[in-house]
N, C-alpha and C positions, 0 to 999 in steps of 0.2 A: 425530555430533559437531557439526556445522551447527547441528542441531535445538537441541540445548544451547546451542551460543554464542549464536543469538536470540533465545532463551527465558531468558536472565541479566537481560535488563534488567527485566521484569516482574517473576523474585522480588525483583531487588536494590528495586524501588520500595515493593513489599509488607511486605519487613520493617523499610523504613526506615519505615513508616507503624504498624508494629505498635508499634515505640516508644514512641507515644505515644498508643496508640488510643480512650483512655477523648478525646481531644481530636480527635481525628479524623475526619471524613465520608469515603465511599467511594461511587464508583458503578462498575458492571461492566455492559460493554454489546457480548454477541456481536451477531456481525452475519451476516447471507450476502448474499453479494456477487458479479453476474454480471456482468464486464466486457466488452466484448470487448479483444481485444489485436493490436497493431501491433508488430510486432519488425522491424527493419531491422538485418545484419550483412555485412559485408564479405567475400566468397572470391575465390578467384583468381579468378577468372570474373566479379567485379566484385558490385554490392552486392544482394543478396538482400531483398526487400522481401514480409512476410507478413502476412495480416491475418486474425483471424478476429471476425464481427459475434458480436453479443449473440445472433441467432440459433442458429449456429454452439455456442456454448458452453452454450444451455439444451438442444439435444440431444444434447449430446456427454457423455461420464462424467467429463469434467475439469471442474474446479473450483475457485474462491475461496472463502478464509472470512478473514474480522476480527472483531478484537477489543478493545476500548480499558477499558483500568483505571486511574480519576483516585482518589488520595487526596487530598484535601485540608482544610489548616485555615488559617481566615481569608482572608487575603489569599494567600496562597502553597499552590499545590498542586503534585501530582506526578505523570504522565501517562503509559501507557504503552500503547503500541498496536502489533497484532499482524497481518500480511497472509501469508497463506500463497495461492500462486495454482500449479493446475497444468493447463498449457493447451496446444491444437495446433492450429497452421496451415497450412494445404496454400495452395499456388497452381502456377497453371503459371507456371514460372520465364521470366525478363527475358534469357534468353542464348541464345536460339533454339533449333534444331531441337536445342542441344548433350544438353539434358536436356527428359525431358519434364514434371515438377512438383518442386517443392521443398517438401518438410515441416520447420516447425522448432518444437520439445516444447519447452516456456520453463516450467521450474520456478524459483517467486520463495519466498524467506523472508525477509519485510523487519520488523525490530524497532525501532520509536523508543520513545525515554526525553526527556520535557522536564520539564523548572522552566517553570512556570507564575506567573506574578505576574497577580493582578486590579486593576486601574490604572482599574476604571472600574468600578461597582453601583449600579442602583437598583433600584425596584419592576419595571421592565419588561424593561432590561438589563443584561447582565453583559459585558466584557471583558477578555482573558487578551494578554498577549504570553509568548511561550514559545521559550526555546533549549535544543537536546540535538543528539543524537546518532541517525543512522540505520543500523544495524547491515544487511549487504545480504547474501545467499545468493544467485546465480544461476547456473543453469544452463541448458546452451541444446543442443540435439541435431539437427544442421541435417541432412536426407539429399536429396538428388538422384535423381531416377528416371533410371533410362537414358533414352538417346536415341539422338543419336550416336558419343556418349561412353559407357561401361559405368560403371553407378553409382558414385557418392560419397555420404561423410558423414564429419562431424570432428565433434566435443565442443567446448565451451565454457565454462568455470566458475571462478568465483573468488568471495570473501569479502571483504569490507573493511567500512570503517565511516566516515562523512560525519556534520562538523559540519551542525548545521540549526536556523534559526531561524524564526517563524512569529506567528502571532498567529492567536484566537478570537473572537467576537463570539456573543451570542445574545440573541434578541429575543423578549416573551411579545407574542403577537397577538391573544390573548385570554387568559380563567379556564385556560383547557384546551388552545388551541394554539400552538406555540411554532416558533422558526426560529432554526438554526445552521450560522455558517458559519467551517470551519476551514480555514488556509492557511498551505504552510511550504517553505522554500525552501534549498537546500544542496549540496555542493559540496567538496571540494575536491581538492589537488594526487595526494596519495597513494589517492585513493577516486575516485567519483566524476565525470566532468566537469563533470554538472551533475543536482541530482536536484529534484524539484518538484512538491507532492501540492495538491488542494483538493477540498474536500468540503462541500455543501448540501446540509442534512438538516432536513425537516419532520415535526414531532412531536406527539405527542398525549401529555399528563396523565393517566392514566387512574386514580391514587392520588398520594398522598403519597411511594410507595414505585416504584410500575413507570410506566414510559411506555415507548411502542413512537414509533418513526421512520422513515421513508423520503426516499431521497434520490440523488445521484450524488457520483461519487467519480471522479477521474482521478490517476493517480500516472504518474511520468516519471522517465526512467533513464537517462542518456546515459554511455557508459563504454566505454574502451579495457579488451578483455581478449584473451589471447596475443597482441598485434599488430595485433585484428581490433575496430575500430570496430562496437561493439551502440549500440543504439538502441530499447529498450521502452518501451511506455505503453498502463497499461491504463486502461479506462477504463466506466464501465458503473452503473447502477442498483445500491440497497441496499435492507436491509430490515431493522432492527434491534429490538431489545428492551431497557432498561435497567431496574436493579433499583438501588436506592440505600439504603444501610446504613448 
């Protein structure tokens, strides 16, 4: 059911664009993406702080993928982009001899939808400001190794959905290579405390039709869930492909 709810805003985007398609441009652009991840949450025992590097996660079987699908015509486009991340962190736990390591499994499903307006074109740049919506998935499975104390672990997870607004920029630096950078920032009372992504990405032309990119990406989550202060952000190198229609 999750999977459905973040996966609404990309159809809803697609057939508002089928509408009108013979008027329409599209571009579709997977990505794979190796972050590492910081998750900081709150237990009795006071606040759990886990890390795992970029290292960590190229040898481990967890993994990120994104995905971003812009329709657009004219001035005004429609943007939707796709993070699915499933990750694990081990450290030796902050509470002494109580536990001897703490693992926490942080599965993310994060879906944005923006209105994109372009308020700035020429031959070299393009700029976008863009407001929507961040639809969030998270779940978080913290466990404690014995110690002195006999093991623990509790669950964490909930759904919500955060206003977010941002803005795009993108620069040709030559015939063939290009620079963009995207940034968005949201929030609020019912979702959220505080959420905040940005992404630079260097790109190559390779047709008319496909360019490939590479770049980093850092997204950030601050959120009360059962009672228990989370704090994720991942953060890490990409490596992308677009095809434009």
């Amino acid at each position: 059911m999750k999977r459905m709810m973040t996966a609404l805003p990309v159809v809803a985007l697609a057939g508002a664009a089928q509408a009108q398609e013979a008027d329409w441009t599209f571009t579709l652009s997977p990505y794979i993406w190796t972050p590492g991840a910081a998750t900081s949450v709150d237990t009795r025992f006071g606040t759990l702080d886990a890390e795992a590097g970029i290292d960590d996660v190229l040898s481990a079987t967890e993994f990120a993928l994104m995905g971003l699908f812009e329709a657009r015509r004219g001035r005004w486009g429609l943007i939707a982009d796709l993070v699915y991340s499933d990750l694990s962190e081990s450290r030796d736990t902050p509470f002494g001899k109580l536990f001897s390591q703490a693992t926490v499994e942080t599965e993310l499903v994060a879906a944005s939808a923006y209105v994109a307006y372009r308020f700035q074109e020429n031959d070299r740049t393009a700029a976008d400001v863009m407001a929507g919506v961040r639809s969030i998935s998270l779940d978080l499975d913290v466990g404690l190794d014995p110690g002195l104390l006999p093991p623990r672990s509790f669950d964490l997870g909930e759904s919500w959905v955060d206003p977010v607004v941002g803005g795009r920029f993108r620069v040709a630096l030559s015939d063939r290579w290009f620079a963009a950078v995207l940034a968005d920032f949201g929030g609020s009372g019912g979702g959220s405390d505080r959420t905040w992504q940005a992404v630079g990405t260097l790109g190559y032309q390779i047709s008319d039709r496909w360019s490939v990119q590479g770049g980093w990406r850092r997204l950030s989550i601050e959120k009360e869930i059962e009672g228990r202060d989370v704090d994720l952000e991942l953060d890490g190198p990409l490596l992308g492909l677009t095809a434009r229609f």
